[in-house]
MINU-668204 format. One record per residue (C-alpha): residue number from 1; x, y, z. Coordinates in nm, 4 decimals. Example, Ala and Ser with C-alpha at 12.3 -4.5 7.8 and 13.67 -1.06 7.14 Angstrom:
<node n="1" u="1.2300" v="-0.4500" w="0.7800"/>
<node n="2" u="1.3670" v="-0.1060" w="0.7140"/>
END
This chain:
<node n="1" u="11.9151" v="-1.8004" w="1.5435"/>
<node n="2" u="12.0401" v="-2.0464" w="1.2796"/>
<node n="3" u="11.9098" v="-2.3896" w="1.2048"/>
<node n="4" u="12.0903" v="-2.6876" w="1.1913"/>
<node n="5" u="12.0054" v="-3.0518" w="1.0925"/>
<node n="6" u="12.1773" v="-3.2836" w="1.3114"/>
<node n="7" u="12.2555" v="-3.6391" w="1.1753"/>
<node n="8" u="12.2203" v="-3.9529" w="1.4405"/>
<node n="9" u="12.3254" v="-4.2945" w="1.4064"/>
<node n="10" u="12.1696" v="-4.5077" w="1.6783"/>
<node n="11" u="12.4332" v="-4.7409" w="1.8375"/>
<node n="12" u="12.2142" v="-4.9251" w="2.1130"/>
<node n="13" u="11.8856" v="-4.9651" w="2.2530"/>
<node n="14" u="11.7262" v="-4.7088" w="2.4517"/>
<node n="15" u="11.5032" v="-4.6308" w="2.7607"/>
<node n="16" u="11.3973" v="-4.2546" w="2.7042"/>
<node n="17" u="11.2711" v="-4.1469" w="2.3739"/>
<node n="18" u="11.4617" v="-3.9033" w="2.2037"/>
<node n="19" u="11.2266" v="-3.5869" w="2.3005"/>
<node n="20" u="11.3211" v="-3.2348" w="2.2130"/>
<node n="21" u="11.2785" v="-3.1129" w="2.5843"/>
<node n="22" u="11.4681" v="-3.4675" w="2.7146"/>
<node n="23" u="11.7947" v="-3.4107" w="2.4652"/>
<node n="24" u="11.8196" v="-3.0087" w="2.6011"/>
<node n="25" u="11.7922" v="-3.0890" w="2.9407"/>
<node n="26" u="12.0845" v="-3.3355" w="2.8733"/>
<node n="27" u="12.2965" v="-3.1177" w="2.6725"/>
<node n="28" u="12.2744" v="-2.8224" w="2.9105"/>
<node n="29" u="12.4675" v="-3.0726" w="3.1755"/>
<node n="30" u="12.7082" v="-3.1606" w="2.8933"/>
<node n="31" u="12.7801" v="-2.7794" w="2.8663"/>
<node n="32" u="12.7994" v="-2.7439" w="3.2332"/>
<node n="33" u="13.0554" v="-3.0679" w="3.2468"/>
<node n="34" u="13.2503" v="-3.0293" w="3.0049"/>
<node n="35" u="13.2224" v="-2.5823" w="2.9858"/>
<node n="36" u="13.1467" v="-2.5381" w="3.3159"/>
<node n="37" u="12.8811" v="-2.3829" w="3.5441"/>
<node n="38" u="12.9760" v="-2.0206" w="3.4803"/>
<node n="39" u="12.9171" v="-2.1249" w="3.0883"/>
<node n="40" u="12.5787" v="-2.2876" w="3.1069"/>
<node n="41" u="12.4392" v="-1.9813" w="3.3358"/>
<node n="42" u="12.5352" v="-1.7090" w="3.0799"/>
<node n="43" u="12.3633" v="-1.9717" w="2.7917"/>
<node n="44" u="12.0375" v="-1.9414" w="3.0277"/>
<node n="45" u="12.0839" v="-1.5815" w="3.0715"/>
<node n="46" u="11.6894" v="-1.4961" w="2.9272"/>
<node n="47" u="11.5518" v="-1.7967" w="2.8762"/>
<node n="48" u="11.2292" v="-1.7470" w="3.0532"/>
<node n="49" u="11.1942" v="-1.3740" w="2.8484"/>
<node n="50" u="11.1856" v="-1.5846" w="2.5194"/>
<node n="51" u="11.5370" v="-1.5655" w="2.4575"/>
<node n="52" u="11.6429" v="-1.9434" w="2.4736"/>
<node n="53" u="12.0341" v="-2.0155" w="2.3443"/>
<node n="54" u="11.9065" v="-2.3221" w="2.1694"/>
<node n="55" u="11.5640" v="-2.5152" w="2.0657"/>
<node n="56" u="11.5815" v="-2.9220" w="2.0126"/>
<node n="57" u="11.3249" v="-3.0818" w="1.8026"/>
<node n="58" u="11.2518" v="-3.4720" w="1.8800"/>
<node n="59" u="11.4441" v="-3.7003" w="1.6364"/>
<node n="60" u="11.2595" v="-3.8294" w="1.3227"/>
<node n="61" u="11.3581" v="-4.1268" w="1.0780"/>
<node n="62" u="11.6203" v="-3.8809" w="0.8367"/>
<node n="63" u="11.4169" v="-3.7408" w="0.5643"/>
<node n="64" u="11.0746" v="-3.7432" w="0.7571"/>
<node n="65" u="10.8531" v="-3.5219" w="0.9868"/>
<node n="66" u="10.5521" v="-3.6007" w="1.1813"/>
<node n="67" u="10.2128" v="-3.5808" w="1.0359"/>
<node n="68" u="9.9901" v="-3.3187" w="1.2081"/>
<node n="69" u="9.7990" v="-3.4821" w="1.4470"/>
<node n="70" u="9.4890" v="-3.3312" w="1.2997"/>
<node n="71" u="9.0718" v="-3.4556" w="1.2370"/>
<node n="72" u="9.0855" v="-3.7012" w="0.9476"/>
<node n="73" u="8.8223" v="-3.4382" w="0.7332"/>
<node n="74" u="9.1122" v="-3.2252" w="0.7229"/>
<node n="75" u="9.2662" v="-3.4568" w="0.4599"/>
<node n="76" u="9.1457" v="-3.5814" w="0.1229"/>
<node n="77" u="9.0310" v="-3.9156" w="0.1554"/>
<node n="78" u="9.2450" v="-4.2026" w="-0.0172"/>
<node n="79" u="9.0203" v="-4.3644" w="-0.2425"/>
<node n="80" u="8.9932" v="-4.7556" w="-0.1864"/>
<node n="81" u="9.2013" v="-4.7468" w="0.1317"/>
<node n="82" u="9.1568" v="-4.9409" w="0.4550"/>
<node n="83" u="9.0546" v="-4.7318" w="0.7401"/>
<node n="84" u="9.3263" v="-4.8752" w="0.9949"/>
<node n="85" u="9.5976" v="-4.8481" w="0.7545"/>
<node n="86" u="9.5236" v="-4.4957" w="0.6897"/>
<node n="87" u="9.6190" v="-4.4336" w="1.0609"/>
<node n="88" u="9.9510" v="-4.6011" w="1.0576"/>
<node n="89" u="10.0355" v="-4.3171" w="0.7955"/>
<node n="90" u="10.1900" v="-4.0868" w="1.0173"/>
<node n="91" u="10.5510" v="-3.9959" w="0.8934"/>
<node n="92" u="10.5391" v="-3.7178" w="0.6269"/>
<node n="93" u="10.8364" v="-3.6616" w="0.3857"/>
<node n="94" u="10.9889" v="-3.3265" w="0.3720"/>
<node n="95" u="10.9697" v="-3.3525" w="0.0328"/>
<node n="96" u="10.5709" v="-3.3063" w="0.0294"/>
<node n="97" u="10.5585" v="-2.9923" w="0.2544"/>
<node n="98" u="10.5704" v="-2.7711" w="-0.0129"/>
<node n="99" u="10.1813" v="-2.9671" w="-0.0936"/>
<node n="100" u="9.8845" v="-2.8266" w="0.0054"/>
<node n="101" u="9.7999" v="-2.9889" w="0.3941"/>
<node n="102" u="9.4849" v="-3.1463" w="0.2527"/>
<node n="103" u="9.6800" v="-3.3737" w="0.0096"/>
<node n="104" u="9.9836" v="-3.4795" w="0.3108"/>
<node n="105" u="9.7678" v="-3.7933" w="0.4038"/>
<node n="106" u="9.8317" v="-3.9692" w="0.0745"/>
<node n="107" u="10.1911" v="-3.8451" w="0.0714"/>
<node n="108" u="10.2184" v="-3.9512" w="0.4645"/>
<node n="109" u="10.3815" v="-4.3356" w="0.4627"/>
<node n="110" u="10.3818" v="-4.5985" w="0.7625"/>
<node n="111" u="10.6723" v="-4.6935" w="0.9817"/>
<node n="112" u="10.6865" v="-5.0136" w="0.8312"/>
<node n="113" u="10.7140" v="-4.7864" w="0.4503"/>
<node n="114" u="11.0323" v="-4.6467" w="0.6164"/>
<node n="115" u="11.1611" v="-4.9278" w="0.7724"/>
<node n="116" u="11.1673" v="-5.1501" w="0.4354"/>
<node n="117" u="11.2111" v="-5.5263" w="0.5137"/>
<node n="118" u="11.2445" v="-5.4802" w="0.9181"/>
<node n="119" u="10.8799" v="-5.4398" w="0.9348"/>
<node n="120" u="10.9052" v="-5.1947" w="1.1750"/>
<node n="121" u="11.0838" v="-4.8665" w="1.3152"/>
<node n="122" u="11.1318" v="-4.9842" w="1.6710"/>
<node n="123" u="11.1169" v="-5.2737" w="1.8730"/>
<node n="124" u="11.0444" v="-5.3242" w="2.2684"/>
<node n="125" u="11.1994" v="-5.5712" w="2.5116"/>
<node n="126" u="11.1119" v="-5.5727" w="2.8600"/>
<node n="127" u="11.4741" v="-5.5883" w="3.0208"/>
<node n="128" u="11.4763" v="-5.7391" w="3.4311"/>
<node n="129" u="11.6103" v="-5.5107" w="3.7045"/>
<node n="130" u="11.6830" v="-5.6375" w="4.0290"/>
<node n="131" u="11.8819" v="-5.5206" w="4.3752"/>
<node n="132" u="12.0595" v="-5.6895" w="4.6153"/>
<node n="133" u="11.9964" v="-5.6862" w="4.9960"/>
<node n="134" u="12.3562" v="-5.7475" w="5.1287"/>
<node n="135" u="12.1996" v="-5.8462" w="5.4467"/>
<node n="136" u="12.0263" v="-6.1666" w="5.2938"/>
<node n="137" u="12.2508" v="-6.1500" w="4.9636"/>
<node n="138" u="11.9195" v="-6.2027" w="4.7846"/>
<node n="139" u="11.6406" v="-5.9810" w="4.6420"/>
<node n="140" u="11.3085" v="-5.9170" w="4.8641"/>
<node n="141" u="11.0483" v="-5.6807" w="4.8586"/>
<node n="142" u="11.0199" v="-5.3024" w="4.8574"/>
<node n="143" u="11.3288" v="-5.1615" w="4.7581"/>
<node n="144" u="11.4996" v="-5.4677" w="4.6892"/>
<node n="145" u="11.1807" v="-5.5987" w="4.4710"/>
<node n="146" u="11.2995" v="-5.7404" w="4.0819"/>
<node n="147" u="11.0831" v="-5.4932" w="3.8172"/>
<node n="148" u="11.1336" v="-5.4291" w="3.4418"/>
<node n="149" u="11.2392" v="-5.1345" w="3.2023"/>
<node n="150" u="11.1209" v="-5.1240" w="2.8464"/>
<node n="151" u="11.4120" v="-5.0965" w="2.6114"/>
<node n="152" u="11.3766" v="-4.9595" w="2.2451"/>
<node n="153" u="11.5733" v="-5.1116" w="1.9991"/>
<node n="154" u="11.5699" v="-4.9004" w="1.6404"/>
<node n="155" u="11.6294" v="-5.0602" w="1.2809"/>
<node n="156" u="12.0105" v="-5.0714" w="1.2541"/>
<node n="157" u="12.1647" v="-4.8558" w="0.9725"/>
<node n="158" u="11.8495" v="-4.6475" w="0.9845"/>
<node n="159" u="11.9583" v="-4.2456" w="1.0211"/>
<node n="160" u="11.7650" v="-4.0176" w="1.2528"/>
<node n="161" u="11.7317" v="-3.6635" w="1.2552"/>
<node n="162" u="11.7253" v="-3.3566" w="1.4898"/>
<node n="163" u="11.6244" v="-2.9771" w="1.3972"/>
<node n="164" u="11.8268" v="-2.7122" w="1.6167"/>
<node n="165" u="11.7970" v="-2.3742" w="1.6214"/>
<node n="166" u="12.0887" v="-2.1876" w="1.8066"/>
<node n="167" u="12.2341" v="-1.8690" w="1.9139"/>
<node n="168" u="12.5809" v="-1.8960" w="1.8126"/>
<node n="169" u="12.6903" v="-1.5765" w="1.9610"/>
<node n="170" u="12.6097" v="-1.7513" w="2.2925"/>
<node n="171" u="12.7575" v="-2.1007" w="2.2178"/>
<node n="172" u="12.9144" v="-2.1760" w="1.9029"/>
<node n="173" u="12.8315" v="-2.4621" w="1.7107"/>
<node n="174" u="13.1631" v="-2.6241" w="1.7458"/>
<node n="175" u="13.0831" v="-2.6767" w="2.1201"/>
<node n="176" u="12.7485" v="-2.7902" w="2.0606"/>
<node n="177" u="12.8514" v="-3.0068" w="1.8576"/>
<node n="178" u="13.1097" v="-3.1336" w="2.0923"/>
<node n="179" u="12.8647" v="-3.1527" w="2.3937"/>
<node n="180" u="12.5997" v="-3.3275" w="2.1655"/>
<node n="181" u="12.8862" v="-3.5804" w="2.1004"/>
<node n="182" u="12.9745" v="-3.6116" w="2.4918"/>
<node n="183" u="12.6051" v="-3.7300" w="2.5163"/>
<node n="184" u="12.6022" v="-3.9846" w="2.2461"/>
<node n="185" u="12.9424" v="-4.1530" w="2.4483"/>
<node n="186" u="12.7980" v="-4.1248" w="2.7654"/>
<node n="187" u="12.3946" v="-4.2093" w="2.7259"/>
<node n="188" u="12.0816" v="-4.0327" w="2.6678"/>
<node n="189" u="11.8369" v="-4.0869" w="2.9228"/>
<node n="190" u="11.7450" v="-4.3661" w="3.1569"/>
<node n="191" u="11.9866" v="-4.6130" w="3.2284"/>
<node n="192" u="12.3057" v="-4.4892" w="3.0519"/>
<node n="193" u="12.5232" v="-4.6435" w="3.2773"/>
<node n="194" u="12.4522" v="-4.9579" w="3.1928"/>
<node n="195" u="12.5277" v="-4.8667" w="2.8161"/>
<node n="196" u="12.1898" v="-4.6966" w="2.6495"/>
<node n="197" u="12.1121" v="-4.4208" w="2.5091"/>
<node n="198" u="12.4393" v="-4.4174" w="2.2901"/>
<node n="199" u="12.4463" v="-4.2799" w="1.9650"/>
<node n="200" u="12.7170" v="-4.1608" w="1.6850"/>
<node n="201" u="12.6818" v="-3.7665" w="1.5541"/>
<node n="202" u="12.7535" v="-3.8283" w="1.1553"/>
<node n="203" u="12.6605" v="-3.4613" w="1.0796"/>
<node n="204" u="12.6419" v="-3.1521" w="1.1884"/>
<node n="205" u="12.5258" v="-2.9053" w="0.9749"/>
<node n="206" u="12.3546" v="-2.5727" w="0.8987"/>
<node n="207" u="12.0013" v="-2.6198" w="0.6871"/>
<node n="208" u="11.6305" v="-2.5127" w="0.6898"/>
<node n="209" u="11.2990" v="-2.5880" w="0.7922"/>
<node n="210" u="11.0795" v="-2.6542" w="0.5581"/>
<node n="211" u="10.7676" v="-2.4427" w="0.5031"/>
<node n="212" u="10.4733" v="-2.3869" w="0.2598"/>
<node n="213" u="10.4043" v="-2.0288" w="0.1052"/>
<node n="214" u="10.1569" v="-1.7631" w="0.2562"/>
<node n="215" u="10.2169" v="-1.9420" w="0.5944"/>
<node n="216" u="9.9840" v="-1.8199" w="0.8568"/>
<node n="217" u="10.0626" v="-2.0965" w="1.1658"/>
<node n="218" u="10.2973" v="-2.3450" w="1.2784"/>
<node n="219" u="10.3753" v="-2.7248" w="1.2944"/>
<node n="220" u="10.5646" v="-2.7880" w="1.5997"/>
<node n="221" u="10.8647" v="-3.0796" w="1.6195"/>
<node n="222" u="10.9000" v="-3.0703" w="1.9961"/>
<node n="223" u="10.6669" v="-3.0753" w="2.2498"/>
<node n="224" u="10.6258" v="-2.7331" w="2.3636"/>
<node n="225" u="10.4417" v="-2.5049" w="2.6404"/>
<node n="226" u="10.1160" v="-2.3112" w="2.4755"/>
<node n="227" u="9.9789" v="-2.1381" w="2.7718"/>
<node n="228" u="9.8693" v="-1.7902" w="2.7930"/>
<node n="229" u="10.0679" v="-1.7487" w="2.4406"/>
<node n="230" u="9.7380" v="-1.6145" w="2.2637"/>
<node n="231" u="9.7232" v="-1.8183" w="1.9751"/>
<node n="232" u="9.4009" v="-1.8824" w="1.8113"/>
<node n="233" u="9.2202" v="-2.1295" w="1.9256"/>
<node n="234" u="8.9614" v="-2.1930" w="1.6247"/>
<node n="235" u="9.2760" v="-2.3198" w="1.4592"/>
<node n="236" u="9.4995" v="-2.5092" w="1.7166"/>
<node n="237" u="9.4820" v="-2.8792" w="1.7802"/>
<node n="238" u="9.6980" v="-3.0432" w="2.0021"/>
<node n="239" u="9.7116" v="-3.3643" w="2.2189"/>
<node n="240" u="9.8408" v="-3.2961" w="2.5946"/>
<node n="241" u="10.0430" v="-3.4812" w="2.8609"/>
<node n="242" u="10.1964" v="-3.4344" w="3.1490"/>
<node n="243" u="10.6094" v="-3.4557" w="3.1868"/>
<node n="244" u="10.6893" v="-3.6332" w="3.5197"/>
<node n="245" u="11.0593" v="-3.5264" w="3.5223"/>
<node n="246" u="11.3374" v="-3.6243" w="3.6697"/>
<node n="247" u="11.6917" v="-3.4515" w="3.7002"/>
<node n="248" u="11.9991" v="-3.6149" w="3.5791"/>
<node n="249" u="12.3636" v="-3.6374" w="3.5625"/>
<node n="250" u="12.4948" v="-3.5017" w="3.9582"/>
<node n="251" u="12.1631" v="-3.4084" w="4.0510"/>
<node n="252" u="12.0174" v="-3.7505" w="4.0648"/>
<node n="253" u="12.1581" v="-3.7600" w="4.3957"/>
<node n="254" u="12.1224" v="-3.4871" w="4.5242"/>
<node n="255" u="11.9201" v="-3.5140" w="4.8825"/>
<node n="256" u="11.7464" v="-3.8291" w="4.7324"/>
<node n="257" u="11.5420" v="-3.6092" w="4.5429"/>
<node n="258" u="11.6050" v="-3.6696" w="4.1973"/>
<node n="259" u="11.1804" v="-3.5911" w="4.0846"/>
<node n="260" u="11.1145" v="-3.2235" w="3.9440"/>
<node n="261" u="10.7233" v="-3.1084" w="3.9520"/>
<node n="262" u="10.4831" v="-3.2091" w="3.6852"/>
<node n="263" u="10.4490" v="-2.9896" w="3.3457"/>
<node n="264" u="10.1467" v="-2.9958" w="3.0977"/>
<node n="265" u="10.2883" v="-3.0082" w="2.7635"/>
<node n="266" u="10.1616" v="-3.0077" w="2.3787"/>
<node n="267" u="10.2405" v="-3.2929" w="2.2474"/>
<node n="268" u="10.4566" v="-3.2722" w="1.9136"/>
<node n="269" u="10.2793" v="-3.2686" w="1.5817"/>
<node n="270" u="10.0465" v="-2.9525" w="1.7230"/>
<node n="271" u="9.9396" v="-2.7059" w="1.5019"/>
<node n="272" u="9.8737" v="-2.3564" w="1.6551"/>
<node n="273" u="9.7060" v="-2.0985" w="1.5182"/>
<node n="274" u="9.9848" v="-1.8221" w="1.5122"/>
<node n="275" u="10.1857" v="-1.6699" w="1.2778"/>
<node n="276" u="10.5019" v="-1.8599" w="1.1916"/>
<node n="277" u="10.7948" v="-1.6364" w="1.3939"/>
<node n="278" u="11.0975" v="-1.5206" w="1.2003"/>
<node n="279" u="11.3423" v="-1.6991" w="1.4992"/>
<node n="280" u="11.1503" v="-2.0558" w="1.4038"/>
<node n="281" u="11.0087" v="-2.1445" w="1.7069"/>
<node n="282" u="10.6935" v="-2.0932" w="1.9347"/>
<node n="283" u="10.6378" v="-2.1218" w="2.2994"/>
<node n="284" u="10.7815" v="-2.0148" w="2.6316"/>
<node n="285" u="11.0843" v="-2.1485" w="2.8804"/>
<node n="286" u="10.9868" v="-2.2612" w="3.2394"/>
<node n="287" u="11.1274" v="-2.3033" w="3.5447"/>
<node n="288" u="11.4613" v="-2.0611" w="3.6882"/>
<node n="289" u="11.3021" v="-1.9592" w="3.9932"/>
<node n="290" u="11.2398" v="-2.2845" w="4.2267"/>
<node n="291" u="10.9358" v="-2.3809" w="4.0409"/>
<node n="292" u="11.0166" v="-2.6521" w="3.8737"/>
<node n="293" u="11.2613" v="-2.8019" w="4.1641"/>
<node n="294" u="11.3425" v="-2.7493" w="4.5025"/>
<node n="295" u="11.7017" v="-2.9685" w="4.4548"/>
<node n="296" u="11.8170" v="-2.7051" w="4.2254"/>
<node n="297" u="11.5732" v="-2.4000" w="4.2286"/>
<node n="298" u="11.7487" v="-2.2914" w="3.8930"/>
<node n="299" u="11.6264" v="-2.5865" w="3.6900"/>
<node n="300" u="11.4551" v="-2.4981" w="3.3325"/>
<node n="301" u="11.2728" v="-2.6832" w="3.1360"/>
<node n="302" u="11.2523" v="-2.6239" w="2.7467"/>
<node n="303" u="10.9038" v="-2.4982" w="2.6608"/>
<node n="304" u="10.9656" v="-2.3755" w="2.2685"/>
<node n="305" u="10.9480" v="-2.6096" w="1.9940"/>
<node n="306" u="11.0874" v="-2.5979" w="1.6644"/>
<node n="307" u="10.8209" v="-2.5113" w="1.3809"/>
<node n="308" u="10.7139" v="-2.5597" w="1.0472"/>
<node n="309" u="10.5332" v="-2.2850" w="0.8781"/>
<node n="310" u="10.2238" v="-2.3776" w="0.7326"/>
<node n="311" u="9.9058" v="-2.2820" w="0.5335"/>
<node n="312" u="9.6365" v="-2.4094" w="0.7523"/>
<node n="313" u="9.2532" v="-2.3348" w="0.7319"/>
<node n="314" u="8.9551" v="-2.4088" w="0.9646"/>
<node n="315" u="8.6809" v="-2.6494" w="0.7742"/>
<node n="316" u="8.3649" v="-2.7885" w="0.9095"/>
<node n="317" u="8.3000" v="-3.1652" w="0.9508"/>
<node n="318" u="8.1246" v="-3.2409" w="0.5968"/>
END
């Protein structure tokens, strides 16, 4: 597989955040609209045997990657620092990867380092939602009940990255690039329609992860499926949660049924104990055979992640 290092410019606010397993769901119906069905099946030919056509990391501030989301003792403490502002440090330049992982902490900067005189990376609004009941021509209750969605607005000017890793004898990274531009027009995620989610591609092209020498486990940049995979425990550390899905694009409305079962993920930042694979990424595909959805029993859902080879050994608490 070859890597590439996709280049985002963030054109509105946004309802979804830009996850590694969210942006492949999307761009496998932006294959299937604009490639067609036939397309999309023979990219998905495999991907359950560990064969995927194409791994998405989530999207980090251009430049950066997320700090493992390890015990603090792991790190060298930063003499004279406060202990709260030590926590905010949680963006790591890939300049400092080469570093031994005890020193990333005082290389690791804030989202306010990053964001300069904004303050900030991000911003949340609470934005009303309401229906109609044509009957009464006001709202009511239930169905028709006013609510909220939280809306993400980003620094403006600020780039954002993505890593991909894709077979190009499957789909070429012309059309990948194309469909990845068909999303940024349209929307990504939640409430596209109503103009979120839209984002300009400024660059396309091939690069590499970054890694340290004598590597002996991973870093992952996507949030990724670790079960029954074998890796070592005694070195693995990784926050969970649970993806309550939903399908998109046609399928929304499909028999009213737009929900896809729960999956337990790994959230990104994990380290697992496992050597780093020559194809880049770790974990396992899911879904294909009705498990994931009975609206369309040959739903997936992207279990790999994207990975950063590392040099990572167990300690003891001091």
């Amino acid at each position: 597989m070859k890597t590439y290092r996709i280049t985002l410019n963030l054109q509105s606010a946004f309802a979804t955040p830009m996850k590694g397993d969210t942006l492949f769901g999307q761009l496998c119906w932006a294959i299937r609209n604009r490639l067609g069905e036939t397309m999309l099946s023979a990219c998905l030919d495999g991907y359950r045997a560990g064969r995927p056509f194409a791994v998405l990391s989530d999207a980090f501030p251009k430049g950066y990657l997320p700090l493992p989301k390890l015990p603090g003792f792991y790190y060298e403490a930063i003499p004279g620092a406060d202990r709260k502002a030590v926590k905010r440090r949680c963006w790591l330049p890939e300049s400092a990867v080469a570093k031994p992982l005890a020193q990333w902490l005082s290389h690791a900067e804030t989202a306010a380092d990053i964001a300069g005189k904004a303050g900030q990376l991000s911003q949340k609004h609470p934005q009303p939602h309401n229906s109609i009941d044509r009957r009464t021509g006001t709202t009511g209750v239930g169905a028709f009940a006013p609510y909220s969605i939280e809306q993400e607005w980003f620094v403006p000017g600020l780039e954002w990255s993505v890593y991909l890793l894709l077979d190009d004898s499957r789909l070429s990274a012309d059309d990948c690039r194309q469909c990845l531009q068909d999303i940024g027009q349209i929307g990504f995620g939640r409430d596209a329609g109503i103009g979120l989610g839209k984002f300009d591609l400024k660059d396309f092209a091939k690069a590499e992860l970054p890694a340290q020498d004598q590597a002996n486990s991973c870093l992952t940049l996507a949030p990724c499926v670790p079960q029954g995979q074998g890796y070592d425990g005694q070195r693995s550390f990784y926050q969970l949660f649970t993806r309550f899905g939903r399908h998109g694009d046609r399928a929304v409305h499909r028999e009213g049924k737009p929900f896809k079962n729960p999956v337990l993920l790994a959230q990104t930042a994990a380290v697992f104990g496992v050597a780093p694979p020559a194809l880049g990424f770790i974990g396992q595909g899911l879904g294909g055979d009705g498990s994931l959805s009975l609206t369309l029993p040959e739903t997936v859902h992207q279990g790999y992640a994207p990975v950063i080879a590392i040099d990572f050994t167990v300690k003891e608490r001091a």
